[in-house]
Backbone as CSV, one residue per row, in Angstrom:
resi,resn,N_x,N_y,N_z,CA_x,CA_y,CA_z,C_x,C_y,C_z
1,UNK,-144.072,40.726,155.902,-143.078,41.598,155.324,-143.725,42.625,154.388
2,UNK,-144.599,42.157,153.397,-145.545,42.641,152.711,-145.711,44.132,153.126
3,UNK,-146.442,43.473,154.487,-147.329,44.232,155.412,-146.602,45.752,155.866
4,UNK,-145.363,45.420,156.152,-144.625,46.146,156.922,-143.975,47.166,156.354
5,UNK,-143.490,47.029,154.463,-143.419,47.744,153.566,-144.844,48.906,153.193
6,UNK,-146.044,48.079,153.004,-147.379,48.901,152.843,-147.001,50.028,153.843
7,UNK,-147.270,49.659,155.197,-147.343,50.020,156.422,-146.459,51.923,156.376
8,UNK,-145.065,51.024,156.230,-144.006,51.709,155.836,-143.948,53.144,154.576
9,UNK,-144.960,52.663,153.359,-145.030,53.728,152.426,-146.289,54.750,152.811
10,UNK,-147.331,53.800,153.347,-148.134,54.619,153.272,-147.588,55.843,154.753
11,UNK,-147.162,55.552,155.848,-146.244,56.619,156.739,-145.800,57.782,155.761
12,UNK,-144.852,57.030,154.958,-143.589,57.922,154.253,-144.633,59.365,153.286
13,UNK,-145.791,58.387,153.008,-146.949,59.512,151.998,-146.869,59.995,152.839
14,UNK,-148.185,60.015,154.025,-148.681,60.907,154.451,-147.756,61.994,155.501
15,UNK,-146.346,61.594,155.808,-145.271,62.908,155.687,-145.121,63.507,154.918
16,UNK,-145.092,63.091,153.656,-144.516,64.170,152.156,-145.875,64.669,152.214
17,UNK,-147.099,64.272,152.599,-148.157,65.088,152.321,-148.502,65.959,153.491
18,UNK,-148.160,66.161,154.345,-148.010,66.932,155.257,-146.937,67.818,155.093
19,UNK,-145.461,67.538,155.083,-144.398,68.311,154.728,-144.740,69.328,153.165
20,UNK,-145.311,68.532,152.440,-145.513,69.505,150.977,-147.250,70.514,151.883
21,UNK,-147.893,70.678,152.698,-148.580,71.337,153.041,-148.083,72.218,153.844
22,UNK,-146.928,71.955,154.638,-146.380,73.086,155.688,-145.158,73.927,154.451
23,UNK,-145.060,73.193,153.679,-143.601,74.364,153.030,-144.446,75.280,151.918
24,UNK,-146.147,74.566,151.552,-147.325,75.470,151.147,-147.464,76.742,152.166
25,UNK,-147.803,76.165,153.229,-148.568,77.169,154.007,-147.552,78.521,153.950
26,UNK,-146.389,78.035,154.856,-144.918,78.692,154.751,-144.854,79.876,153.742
27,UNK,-144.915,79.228,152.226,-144.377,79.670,151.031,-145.862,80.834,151.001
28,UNK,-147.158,80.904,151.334,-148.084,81.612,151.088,-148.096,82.488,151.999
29,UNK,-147.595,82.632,153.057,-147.357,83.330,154.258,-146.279,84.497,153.846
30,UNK,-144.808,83.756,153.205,-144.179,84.716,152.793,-144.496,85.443,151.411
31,UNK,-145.464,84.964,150.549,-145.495,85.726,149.456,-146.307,86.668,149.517
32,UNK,-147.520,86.830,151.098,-148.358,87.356,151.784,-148.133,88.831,152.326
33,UNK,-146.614,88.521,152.726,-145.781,89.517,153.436,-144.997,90.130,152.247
34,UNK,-144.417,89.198,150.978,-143.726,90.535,149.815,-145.036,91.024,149.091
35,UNK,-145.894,90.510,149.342,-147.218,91.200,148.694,-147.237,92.622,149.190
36,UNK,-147.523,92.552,150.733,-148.190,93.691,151.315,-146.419,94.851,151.065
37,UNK,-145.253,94.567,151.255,-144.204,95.010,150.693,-143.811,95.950,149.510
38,UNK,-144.240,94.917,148.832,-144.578,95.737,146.971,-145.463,97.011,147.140
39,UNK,-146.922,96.129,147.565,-148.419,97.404,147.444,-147.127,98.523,148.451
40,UNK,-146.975,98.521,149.678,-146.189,99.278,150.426,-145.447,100.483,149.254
41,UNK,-144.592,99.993,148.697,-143.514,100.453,147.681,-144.216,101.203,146.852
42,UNK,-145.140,100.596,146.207,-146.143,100.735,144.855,-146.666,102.105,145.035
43,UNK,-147.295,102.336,145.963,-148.013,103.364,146.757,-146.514,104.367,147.207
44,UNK,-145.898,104.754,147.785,-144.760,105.766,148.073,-143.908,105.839,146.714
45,UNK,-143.644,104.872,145.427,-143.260,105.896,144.176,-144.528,106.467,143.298
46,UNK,-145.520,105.472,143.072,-146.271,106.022,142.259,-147.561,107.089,142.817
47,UNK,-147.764,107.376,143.375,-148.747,108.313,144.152,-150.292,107.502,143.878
48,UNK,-149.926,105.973,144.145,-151.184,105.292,144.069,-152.022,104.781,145.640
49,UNK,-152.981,105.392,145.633,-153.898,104.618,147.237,-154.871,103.739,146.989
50,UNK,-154.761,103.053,148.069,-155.410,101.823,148.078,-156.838,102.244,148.226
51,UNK,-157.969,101.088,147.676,-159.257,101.612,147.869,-159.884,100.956,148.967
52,UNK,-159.235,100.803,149.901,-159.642,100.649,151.122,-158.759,101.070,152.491
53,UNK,-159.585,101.542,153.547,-159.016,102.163,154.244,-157.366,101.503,154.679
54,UNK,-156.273,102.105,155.178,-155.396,101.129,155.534,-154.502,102.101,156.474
55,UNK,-153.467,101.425,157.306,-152.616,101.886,158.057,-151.243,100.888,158.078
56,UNK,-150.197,102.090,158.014,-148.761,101.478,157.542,-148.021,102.071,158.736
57,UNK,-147.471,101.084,159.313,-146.496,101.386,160.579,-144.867,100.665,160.534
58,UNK,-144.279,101.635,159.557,-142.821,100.878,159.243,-142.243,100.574,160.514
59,UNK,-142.166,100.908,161.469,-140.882,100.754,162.609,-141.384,98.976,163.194
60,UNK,-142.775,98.319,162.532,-143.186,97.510,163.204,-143.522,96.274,161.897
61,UNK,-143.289,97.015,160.618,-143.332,96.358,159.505,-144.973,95.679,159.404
62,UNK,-145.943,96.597,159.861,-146.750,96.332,159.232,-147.841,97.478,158.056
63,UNK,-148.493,96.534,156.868,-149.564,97.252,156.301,-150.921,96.777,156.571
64,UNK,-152.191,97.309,157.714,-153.491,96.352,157.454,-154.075,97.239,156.720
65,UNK,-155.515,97.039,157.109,-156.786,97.211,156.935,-156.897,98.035,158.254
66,UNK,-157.919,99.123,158.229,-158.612,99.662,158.784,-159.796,98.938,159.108
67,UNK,-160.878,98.334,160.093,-161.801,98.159,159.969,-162.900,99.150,160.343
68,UNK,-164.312,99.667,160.240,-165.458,100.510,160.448,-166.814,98.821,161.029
69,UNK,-167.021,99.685,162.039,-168.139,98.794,162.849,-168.509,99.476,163.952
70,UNK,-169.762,99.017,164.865,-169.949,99.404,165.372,-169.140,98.417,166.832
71,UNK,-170.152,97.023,166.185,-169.908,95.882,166.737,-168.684,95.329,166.697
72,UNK,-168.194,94.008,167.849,-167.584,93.504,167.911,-167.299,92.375,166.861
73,UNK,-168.288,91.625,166.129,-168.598,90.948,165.495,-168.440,91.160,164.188
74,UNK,-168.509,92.597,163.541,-168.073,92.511,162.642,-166.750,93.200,162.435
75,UNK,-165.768,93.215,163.163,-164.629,93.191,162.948,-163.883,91.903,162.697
76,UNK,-162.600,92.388,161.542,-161.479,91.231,161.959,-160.334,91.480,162.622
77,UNK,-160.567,90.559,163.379,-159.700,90.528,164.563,-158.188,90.722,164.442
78,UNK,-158.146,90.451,162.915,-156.455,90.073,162.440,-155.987,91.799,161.762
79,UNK,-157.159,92.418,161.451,-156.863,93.799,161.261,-156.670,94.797,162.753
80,UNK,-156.523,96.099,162.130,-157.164,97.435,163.319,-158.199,97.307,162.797
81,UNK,-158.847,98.958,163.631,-160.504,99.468,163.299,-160.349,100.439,164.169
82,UNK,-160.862,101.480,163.634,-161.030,102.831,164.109,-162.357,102.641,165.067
83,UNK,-162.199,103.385,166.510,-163.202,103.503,167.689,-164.059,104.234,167.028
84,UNK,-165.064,103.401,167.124,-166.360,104.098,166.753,-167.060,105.929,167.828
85,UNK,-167.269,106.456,166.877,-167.130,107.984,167.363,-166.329,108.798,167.758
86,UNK,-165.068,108.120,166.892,-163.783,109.197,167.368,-163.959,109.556,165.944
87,UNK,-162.949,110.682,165.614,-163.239,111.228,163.865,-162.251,110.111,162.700
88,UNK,-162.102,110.985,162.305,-161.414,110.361,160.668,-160.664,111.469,160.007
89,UNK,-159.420,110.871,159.567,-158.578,111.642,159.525,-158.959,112.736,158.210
90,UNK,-160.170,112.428,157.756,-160.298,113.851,157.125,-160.678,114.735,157.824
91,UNK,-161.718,114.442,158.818,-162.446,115.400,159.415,-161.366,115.738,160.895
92,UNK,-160.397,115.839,160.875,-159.597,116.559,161.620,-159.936,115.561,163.032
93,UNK,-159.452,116.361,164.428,-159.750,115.618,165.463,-158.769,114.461,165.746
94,UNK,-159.366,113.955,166.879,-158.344,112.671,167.576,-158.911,111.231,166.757
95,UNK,-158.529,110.658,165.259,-158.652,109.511,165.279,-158.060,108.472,165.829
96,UNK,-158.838,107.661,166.433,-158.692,106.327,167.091,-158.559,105.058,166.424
97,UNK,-157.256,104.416,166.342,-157.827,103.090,165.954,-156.628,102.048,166.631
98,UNK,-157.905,101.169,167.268,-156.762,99.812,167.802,-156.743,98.759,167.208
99,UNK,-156.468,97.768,167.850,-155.770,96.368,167.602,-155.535,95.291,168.590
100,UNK,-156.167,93.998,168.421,-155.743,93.180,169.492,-154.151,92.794,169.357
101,UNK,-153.827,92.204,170.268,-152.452,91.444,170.383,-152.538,90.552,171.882
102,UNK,-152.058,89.076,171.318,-152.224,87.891,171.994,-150.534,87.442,172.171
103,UNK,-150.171,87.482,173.352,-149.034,86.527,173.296,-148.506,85.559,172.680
104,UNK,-149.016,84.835,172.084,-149.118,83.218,171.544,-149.288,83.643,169.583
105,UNK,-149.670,85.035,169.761,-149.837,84.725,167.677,-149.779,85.728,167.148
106,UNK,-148.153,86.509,167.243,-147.651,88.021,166.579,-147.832,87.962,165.484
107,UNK,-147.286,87.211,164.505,-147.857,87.654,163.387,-149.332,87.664,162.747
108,UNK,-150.096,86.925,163.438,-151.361,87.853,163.316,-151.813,88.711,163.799
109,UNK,-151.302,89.423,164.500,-151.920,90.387,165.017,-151.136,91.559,164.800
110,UNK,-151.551,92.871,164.089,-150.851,94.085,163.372,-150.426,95.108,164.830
111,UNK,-150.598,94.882,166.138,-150.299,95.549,167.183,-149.439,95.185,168.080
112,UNK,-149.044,93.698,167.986,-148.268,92.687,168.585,-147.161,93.594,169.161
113,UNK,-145.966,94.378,168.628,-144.848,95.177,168.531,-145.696,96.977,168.981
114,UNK,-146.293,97.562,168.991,-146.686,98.368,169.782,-145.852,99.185,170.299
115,UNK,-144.994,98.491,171.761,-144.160,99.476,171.972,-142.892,99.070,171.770
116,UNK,-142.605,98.739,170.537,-141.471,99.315,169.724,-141.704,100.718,168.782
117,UNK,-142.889,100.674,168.902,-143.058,102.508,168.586,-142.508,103.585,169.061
118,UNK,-141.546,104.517,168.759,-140.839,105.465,169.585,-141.489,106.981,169.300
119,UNK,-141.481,107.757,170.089,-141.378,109.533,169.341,-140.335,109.681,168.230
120,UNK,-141.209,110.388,167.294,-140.133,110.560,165.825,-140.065,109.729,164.815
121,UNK,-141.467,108.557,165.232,-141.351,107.661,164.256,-142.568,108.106,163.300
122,UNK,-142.689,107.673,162.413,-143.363,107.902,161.143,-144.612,107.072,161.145
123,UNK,-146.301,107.130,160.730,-147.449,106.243,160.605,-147.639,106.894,159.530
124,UNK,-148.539,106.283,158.819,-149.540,106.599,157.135,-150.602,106.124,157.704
125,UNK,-151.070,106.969,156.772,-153.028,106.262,157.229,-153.531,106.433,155.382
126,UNK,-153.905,105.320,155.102,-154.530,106.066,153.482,-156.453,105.775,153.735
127,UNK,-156.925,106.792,153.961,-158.050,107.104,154.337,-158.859,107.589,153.271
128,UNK,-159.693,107.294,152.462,-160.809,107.448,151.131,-159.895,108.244,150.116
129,UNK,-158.635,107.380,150.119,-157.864,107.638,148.938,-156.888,108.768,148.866
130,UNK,-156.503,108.946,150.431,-155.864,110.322,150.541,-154.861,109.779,151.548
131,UNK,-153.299,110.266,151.216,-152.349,109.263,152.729,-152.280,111.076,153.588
132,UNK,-152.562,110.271,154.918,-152.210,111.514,156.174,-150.993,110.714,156.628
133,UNK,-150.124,111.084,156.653,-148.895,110.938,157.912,-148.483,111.395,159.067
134,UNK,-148.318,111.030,159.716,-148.521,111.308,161.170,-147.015,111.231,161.644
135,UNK,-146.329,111.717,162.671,-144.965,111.512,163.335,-145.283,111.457,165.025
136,UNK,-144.938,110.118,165.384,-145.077,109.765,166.771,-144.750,111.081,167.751
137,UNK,-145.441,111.537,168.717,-144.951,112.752,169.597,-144.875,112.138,170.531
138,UNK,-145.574,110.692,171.416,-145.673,110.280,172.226,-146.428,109.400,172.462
139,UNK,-145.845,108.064,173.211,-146.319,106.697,173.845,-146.563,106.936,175.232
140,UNK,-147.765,106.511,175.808,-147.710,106.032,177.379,-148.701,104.772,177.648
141,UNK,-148.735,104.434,178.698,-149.344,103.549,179.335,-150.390,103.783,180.484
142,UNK,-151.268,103.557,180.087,-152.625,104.074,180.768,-153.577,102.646,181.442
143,UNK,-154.818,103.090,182.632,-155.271,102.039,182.980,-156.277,101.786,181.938
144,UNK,-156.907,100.566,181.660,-158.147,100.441,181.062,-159.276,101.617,180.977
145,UNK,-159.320,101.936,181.866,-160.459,102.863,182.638,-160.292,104.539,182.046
146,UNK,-159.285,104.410,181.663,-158.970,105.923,181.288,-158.982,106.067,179.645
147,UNK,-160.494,106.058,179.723,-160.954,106.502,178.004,-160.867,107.995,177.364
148,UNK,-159.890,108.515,178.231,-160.173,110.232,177.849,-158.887,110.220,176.853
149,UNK,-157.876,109.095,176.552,-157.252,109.146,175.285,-158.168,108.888,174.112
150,UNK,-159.528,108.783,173.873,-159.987,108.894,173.186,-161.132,110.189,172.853
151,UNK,-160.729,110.946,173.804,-160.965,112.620,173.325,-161.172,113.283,172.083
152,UNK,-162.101,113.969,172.028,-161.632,114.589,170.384,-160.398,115.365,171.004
153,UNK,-159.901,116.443,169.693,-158.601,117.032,170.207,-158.950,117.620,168.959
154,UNK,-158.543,119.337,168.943,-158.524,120.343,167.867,-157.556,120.330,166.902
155,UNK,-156.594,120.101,167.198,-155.387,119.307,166.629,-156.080,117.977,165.756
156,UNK,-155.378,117.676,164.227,-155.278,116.425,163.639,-154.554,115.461,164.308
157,UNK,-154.668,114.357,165.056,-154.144,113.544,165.703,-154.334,112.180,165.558
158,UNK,-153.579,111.156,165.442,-153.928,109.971,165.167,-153.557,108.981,166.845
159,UNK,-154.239,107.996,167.332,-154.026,107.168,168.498,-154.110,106.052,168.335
160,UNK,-153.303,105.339,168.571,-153.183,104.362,168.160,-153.233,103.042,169.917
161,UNK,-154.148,102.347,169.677,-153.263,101.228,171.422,-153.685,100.276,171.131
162,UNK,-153.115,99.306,172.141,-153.424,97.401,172.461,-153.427,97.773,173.275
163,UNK,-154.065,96.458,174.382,-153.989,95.833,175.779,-152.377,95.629,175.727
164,UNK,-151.598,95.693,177.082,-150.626,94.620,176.961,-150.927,93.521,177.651
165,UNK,-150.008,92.952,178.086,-150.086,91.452,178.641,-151.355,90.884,179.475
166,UNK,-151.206,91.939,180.291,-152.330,91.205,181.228,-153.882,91.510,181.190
167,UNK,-154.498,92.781,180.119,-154.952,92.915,179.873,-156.049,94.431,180.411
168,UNK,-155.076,94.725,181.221,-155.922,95.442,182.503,-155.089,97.270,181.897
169,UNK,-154.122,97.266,181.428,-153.549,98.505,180.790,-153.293,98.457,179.198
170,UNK,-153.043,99.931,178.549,-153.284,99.928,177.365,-152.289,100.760,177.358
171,UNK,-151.659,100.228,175.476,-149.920,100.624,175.120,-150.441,101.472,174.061
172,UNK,-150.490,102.676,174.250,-150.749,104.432,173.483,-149.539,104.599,172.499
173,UNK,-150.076,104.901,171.796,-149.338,105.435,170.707,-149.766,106.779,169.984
174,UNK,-149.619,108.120,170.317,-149.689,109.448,170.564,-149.236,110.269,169.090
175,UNK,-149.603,110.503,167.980,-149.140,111.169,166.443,-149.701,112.213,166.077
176,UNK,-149.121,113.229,165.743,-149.424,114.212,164.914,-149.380,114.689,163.943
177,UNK,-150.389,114.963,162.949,-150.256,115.423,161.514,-149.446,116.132,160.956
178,UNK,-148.766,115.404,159.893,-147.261,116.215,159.446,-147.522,116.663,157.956
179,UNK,-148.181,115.232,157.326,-148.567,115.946,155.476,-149.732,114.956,155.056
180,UNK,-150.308,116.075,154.351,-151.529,115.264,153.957,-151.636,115.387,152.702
181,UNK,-151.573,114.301,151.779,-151.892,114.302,150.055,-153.246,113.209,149.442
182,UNK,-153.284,114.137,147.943,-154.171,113.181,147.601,-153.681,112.639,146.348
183,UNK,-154.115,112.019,145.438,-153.589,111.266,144.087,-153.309,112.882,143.189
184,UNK,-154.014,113.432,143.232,-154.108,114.272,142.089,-152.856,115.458,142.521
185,UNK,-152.345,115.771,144.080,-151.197,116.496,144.349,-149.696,115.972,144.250
């Protein structure tokens, strides 16, 4: 009987100690998301930029990181990253930057929602302390093979894509420069 009580509490722990780790994880996840919310806010009243590169895509509710690499390896996977040798949105031109997205784990991944991007929708980019905004002109769907969306272009332009599903086509996201500020304007 003893036995069966022990048996019995020590179960009942190691649920509450599991249950008090998932309503942790939970609770850090959402304070993760009013975090990036606030900075969001913080930045559009006070004319404050972040000191690292970043990209804000309201229609999809996300804020990351930009990543710079050459390699695969040193990216994170859970951010974007601008294609290496496309420009930067100071230096005018077609900047590039993608994003994975996996069926199985949207909220890590800042591209997951993609094409819920429409024409007329709104991007930020805060790039060495300066926000460019961009207004969607156009989404399409292209094969793998067709890297000439990563063109320069004389035009300020921002491009944005994922793979979709199967991995073999890529979901474009097409923007053009609307206003560009810095802290001090």
């Amino acid at each position: 009987m003893i036995n069966k009580i022990l048996i019995g509490g020590i179960a009942l722990c190691i649920i509450f100690i599991i249950t008090i780790h998932y309503n942790n994880a939970n609770r850090e996840i959402y304070v993760a998301q009013a975090i990036s919310s606030e900075v969001v806010q913080e930045l559009a009243e006070n004319d404050i930029f972040p000191e690292r590169n970043m990209i804000h895509i309201p229609k999809i509710d996300q804020y990351v990181a930009v990543d710079e690499g050459e390699y695969e390896d040193v990216k994170t996977y859970t951010n974007t990253w601008r294609r290496t040798f496309t420009s930067t949105p100071d230096e005018g031109g077609n900047t590039v930057i993608v994003g994975h997205r996996y069926r199985d784990n949207s909220p890590d991944y800042p591209l997951y929602e993609i094409e819920k991007i429409v024409p007329g929708d709104e991007i930020k980019v805060y790039w060495d302390k300066k926000e460019y905004t961009y207004q969607v002109s156009n989404t399409l769907i292209v094969d793998e093979t067709q890297i000439e969306i990563e063109d320069d272009t004389e035009e300020s332009v921002l491009t944005l894509y994922a793979c979709d599903w199967t991995g073999k086509k890529r979901l474009v996201v097409q923007a053009d420069l609307i206003k560009e500020r810095s802290e001090e304007s």
